[in-house]
matplotlib code that plots the C-alpha trace (Angstrom):
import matplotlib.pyplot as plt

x = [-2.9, -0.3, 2.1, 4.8, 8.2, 9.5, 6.3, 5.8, 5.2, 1.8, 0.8, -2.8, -1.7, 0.7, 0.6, 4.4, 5.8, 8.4, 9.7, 12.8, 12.7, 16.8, 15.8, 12.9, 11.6, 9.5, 7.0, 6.1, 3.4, 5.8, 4.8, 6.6, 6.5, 8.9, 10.9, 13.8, 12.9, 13.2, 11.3, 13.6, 13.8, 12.3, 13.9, 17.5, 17.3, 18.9, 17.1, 15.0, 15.7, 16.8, 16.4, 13.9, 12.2, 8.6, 5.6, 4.2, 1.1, 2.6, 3.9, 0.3, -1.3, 0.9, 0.2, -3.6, -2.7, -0.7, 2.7, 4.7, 7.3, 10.0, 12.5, 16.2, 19.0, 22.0, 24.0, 25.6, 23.5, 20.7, 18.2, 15.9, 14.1, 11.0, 7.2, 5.1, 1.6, -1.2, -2.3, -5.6, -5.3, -8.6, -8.9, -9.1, -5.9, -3.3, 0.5, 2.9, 4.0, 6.2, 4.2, 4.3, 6.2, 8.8, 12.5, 15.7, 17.4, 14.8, 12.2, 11.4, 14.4, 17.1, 16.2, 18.9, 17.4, 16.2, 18.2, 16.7]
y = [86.8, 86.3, 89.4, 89.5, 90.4, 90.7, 89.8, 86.7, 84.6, 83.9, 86.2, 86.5, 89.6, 92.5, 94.1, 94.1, 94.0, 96.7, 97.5, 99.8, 101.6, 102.8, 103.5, 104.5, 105.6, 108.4, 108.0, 110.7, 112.0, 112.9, 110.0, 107.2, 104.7, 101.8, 101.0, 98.6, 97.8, 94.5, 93.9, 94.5, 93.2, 96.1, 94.4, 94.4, 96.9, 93.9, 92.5, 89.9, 89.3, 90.7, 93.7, 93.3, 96.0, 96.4, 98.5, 101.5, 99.5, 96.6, 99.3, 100.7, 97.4, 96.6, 99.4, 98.9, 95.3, 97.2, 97.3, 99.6, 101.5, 103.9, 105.4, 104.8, 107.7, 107.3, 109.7, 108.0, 109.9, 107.0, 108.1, 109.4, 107.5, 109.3, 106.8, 106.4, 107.3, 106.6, 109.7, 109.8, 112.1, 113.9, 111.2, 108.3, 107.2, 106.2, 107.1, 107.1, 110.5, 111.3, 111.5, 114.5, 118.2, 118.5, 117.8, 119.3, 116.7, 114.1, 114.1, 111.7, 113.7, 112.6, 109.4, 107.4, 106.7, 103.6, 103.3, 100.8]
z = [104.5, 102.4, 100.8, 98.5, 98.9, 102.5, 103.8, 102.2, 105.1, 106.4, 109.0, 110.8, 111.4, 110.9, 114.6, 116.4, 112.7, 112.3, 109.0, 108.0, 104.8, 103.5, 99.6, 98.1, 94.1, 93.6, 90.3, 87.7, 90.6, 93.1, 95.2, 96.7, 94.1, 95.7, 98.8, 99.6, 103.1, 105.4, 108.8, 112.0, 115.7, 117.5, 120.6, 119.1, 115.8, 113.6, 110.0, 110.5, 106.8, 103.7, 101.9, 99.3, 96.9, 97.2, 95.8, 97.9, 97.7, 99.9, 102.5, 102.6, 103.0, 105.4, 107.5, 107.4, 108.3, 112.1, 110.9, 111.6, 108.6, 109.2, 107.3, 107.8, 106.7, 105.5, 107.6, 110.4, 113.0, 112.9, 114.6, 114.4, 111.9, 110.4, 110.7, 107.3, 107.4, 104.8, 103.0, 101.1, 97.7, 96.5, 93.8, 96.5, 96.0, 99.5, 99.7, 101.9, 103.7, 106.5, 110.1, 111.6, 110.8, 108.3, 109.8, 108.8, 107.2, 108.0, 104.7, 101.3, 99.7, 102.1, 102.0, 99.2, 96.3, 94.1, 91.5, 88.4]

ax = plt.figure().add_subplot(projection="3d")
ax.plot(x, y, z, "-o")
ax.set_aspect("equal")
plt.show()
């Protein structure tokens, strides 16, 4: 399968495929709308590429493809970075959410913004 964006090379699967996200844009609904993310060497922590913007709708399928998307801060204390999950809304709908308890710090609004 083949994705847009970051992801654009072919792939028979997403699984070992670890994604940073540093920005993100949050629509009208509250919900992450976009992300400006690039896939990272889990064995070193360096890009593997360049930082490209792409819709929460990529970062979902991607996850349901077995990659795996954290979120990056811009405080110089980098770790630790907060894992995306898929939530379901009542009206079928997916979006991303942070896994696990709130965090000091550590949620969608610390994250920079999108600006554009």
């Amino acid at each position: 399968m083949t994705y847009q964006g970051e992801r654009s090379r072919p792939m028979a699967s997403e699984n070992g495929r670890y994604f940073e996200v540093s920005k993100l844009r949050m629509g009208a609904d509250g919900q992450v709308s976009e992300v400006l993310w690039c896939e990272v060497s889990m064995g070193s922590d360096l890009a593997l590429g360049t930082r490209v913007v792409a819709a929460a709708s990529e970062v979902v399928d991607a996850m349901h493809d077995g990659a795996q998307v954290a979120a990056v801060f811009s405080s110089q204390e980098r770790c630790p970075a907060r894992s995306f999950t898929i939530v379901e809304q009542a009206d079928g709908r997916e979006c991303l959410a942070f896994d696990g308890a709130p965090s000091a710090g550590r949620n969608l609004a610390d994250i920079d913004i999108l600006e554009g």
